[in-house]
PAMAR-548320 format. One record per residue (C-alpha): residue number from 1; residue in one letter; chain; x, y, z. Coordinates in Angstrom, 1 decimal. Layout:
   i aa ch     xx     yy     zz
 NUM  a  A      X      Y      Z
...
***
This chain:
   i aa ch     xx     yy     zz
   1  x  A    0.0    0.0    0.0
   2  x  A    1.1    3.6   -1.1
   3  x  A    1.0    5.0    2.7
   4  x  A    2.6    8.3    1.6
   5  x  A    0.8    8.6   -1.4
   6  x  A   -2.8    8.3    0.1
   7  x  A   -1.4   10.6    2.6
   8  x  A   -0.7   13.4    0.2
   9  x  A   -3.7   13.0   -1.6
  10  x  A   -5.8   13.0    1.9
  11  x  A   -4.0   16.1    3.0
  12  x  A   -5.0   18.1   -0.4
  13  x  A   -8.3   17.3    0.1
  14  x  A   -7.9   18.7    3.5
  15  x  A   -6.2   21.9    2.8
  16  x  A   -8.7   22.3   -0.2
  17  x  A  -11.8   21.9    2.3
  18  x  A  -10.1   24.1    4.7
  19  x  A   -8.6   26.9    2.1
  20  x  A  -13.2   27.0    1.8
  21  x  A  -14.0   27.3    4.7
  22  x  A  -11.5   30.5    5.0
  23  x  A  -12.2   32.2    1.9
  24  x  A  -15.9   32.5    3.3
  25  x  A  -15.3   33.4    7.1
  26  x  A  -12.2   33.5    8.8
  27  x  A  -12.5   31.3   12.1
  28  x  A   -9.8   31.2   14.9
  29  x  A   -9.4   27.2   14.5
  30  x  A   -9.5   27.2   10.5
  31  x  A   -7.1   29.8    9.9
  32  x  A   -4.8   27.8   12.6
  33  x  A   -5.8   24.0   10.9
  34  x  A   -5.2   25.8    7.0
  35  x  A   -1.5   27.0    8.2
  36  x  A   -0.9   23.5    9.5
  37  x  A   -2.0   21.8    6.9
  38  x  A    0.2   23.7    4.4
  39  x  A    3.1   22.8    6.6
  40  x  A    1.7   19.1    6.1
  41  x  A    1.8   19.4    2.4
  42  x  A    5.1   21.2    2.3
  43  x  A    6.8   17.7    4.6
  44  x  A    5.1   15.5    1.9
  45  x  A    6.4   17.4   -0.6
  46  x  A    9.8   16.9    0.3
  47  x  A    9.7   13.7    1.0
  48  x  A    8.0   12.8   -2.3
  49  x  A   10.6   14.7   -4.5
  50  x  A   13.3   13.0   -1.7
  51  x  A   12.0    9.7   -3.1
  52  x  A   12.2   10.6   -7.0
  53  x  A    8.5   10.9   -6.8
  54  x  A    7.9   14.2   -8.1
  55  x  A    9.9   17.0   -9.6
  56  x  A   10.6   19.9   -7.6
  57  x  A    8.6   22.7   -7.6
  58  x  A   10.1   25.5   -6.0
  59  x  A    7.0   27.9   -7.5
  60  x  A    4.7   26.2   -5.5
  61  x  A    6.3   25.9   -2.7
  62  x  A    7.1   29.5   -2.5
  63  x  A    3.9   30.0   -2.6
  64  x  A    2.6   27.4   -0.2
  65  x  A    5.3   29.4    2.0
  66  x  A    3.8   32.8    1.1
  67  x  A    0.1   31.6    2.5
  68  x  A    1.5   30.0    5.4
  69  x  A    2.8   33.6    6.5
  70  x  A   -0.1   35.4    5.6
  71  x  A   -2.0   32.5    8.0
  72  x  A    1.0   33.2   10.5
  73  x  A    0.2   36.9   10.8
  74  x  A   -3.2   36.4   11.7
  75  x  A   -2.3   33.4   13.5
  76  x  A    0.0   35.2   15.7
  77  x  A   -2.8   37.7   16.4
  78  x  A   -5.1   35.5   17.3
  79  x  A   -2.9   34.0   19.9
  80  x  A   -1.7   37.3   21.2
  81  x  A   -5.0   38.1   22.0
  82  x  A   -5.9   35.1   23.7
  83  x  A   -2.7   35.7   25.8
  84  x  A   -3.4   39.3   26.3
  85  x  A   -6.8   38.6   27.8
  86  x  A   -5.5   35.8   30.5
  87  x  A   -2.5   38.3   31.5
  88  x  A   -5.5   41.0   31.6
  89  x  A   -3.7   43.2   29.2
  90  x  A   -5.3   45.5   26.9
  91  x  A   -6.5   44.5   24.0
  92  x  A   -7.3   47.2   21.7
  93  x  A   -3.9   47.2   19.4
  94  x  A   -3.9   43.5   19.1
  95  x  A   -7.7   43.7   18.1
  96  x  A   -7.0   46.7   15.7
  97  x  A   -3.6   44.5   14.0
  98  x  A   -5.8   41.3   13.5
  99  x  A   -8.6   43.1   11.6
 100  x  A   -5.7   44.5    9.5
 101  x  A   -4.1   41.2    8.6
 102  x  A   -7.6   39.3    8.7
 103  x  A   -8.4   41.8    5.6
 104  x  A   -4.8   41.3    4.2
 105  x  A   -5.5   37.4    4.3
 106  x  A   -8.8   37.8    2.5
 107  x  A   -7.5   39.8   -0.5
 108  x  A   -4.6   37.4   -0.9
 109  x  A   -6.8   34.6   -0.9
 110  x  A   -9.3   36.9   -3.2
 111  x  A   -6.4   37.7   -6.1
 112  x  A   -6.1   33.6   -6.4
 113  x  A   -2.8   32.3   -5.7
 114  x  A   -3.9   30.0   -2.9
 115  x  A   -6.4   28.1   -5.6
 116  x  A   -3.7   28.2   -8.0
 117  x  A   -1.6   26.4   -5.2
 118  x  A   -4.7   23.8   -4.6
 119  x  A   -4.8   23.4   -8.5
 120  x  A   -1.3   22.5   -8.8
 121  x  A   -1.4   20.2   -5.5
 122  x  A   -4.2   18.3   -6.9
 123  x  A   -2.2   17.7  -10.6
 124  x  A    0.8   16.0   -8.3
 125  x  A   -1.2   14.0   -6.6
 126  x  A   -3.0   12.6   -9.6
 127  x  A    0.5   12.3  -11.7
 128  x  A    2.3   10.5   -8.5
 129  x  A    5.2    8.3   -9.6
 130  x  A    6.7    5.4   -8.0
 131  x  A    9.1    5.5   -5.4
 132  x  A   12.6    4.6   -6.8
 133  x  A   14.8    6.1   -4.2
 134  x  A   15.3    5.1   -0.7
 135  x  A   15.2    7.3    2.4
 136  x  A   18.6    7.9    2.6
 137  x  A   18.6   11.4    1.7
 138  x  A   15.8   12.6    4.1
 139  x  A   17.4   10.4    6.7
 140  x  A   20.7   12.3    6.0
 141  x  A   19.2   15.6    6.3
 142  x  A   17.2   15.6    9.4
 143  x  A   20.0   14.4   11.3
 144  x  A   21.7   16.9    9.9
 145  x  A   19.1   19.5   11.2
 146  x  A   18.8   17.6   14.6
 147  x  A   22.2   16.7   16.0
 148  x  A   23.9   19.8   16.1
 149  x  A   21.3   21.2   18.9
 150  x  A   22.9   17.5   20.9
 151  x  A   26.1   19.3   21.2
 152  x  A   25.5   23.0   21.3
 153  x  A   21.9   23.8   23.7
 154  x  A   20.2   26.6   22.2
 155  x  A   21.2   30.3   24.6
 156  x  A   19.6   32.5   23.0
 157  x  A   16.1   33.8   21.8
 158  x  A   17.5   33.3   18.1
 159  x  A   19.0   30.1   19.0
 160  x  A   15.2   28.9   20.1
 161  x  A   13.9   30.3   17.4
 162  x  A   16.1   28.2   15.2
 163  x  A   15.5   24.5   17.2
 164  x  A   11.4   25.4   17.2
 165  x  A   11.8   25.9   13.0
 166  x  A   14.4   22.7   13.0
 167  x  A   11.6   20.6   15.6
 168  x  A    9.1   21.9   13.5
 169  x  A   10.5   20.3   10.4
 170  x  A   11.7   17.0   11.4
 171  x  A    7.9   16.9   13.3
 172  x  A    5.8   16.9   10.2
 173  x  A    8.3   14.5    8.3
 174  x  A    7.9   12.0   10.8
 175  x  A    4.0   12.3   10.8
 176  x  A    4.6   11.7    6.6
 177  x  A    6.4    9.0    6.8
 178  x  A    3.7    7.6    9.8
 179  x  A    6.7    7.8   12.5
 180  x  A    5.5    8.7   16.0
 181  x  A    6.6   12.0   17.0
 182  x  A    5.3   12.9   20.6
 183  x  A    8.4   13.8   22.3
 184  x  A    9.0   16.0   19.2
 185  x  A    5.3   17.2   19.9
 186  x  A    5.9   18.2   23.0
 187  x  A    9.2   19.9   22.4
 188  x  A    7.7   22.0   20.0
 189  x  A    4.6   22.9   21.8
 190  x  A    6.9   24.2   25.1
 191  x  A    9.0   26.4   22.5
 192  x  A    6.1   27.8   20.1
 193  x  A    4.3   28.7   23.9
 194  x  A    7.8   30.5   24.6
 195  x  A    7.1   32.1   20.4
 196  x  A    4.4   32.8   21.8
 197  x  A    5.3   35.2   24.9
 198  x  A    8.1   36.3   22.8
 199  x  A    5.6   37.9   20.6
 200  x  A    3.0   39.1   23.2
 201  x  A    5.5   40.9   24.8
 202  x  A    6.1   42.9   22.2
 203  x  A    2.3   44.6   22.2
 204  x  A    2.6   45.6   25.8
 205  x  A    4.7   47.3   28.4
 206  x  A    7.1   45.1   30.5
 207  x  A    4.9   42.7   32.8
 208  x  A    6.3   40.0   35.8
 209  x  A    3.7   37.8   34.8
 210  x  A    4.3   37.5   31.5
 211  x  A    7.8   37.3   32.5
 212  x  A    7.1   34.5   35.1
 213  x  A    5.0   32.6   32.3
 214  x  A    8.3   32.8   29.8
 215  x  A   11.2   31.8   32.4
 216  x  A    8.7   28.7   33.9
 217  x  A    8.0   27.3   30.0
 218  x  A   11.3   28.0   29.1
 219  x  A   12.5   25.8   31.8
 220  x  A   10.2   23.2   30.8
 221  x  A   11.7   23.1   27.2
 222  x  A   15.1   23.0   28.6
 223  x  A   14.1   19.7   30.1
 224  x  A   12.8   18.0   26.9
 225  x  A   14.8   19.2   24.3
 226  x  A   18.0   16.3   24.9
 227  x  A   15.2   13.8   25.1
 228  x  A   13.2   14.8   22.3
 229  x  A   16.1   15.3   20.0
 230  x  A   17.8   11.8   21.1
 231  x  A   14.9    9.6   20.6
 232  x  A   14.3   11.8   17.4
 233  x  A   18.2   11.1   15.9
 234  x  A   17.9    7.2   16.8
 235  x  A   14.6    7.1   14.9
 236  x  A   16.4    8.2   11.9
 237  x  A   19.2    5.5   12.2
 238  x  A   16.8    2.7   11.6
 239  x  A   15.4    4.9    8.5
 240  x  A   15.6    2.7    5.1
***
């Protein structure tokens, strides 16, 4: 059974039932479920041209990338004001930004690209190719991504920054290539929460709480990043 290649074409049904859904009303948990499912799509893709499966498309993938910021921006709003709201901050910038990037979404989505993207995504998964290439690439890469981070803990807020987008990455390959990914899961929820504060921090004035809230999830991540990424690396190994 093609596993990955019922996966890909379950996941552009998804993102085309989603990408829907948004163009008519933009609700909190679609917006959120559209952005991941690009991310989706974008893993698959890599792993399909990986295998020899597909030929690249760097057009589409630019602008799979280009929709998933868009999503991001309103994303990132919606969160802060979720966040601004349990801190007991106010809320009227945040609310004033995500009407301005909720409109900026809608006239993207309005001008066409995004069906352009679905039109394309549907035409790969129709024209899918065998797989004549083991995993030996992807397996090289990701622990190429991962096993720097096992001898040099991320310091800074860049350094963070970088393991959440690396995390991120190897996450959604995993789930393509139906690997279980929970200490992954974890990770990366502890580091997108610390995003998270990151970014709510800079629509208010200096707060202890918020501060309190960063230093306690940051401590957390701390604690699962050598397990997440170990497990993650030995995983790999046994990749054929």
């Amino acid at each position: 059974m093609d596993k990955i290649g019922s996966h890909f074409k379950q996941e552009v049904r998804h993102f085309a039932n989603l990408l829907g859904r948004v163009s008519c009303k933009q609700k909190i948990e679609d917006v959120h479920q559209l952005r991941v499912s690009g991310r989706r799509l974008r893993a698959l893709l890599w792993v399909l041209q990986n295998q020899n499966r597909i030929t690249e498309s760097k057009a589409l993938k630019k602008s799979l990338k280009k929709l998933g910021r868009k999503l991001g921006d309103r994303r990132q709003l919606d969160v802060a004001l979720k966040d601004a709201r349990h801190f007991h901050l106010k809320t009227k910038k945040i609310k004033q930004l995500k009407k301005s990037r909720g409109d900026k979404l809608a006239k993207f989505i309005k001008n066409g690209e995004p069906e352009r993207v679905l039109l394309d995504l549907r035409d790969l998964a129709t024209h899918l190719s065998v797989k004549t290439k083991s995993n030996q690439i992807i397996k090289n890469q990701l622990r190429k991504d991962l096993e720097p981070w096992l001898h040099s803990r991320p310091k800074s807020r860049l350094d963070f920054h970088h393991l959440r987008i690396d995390a991120k990455k190897v996450r959604y390959v995993f789930e393509a290539l139906n690997i279980p990914s929970q200490n992954l899961e974890k990770l990366q929820d502890k580091l997108g929460k610390f995003h998270d504060l990151q970014v709510l921090k800079g629509y208010t004035k200096k707060n202890k709480a918020i501060k309190r809230a960063e230093k306690k999830t940051l401590k957390k991540a701390n604690k699962l990043i050598r397990p997440a990424l170990e497990s993650s690396v030995e995983v790999l190994k046994t990749l054929h």
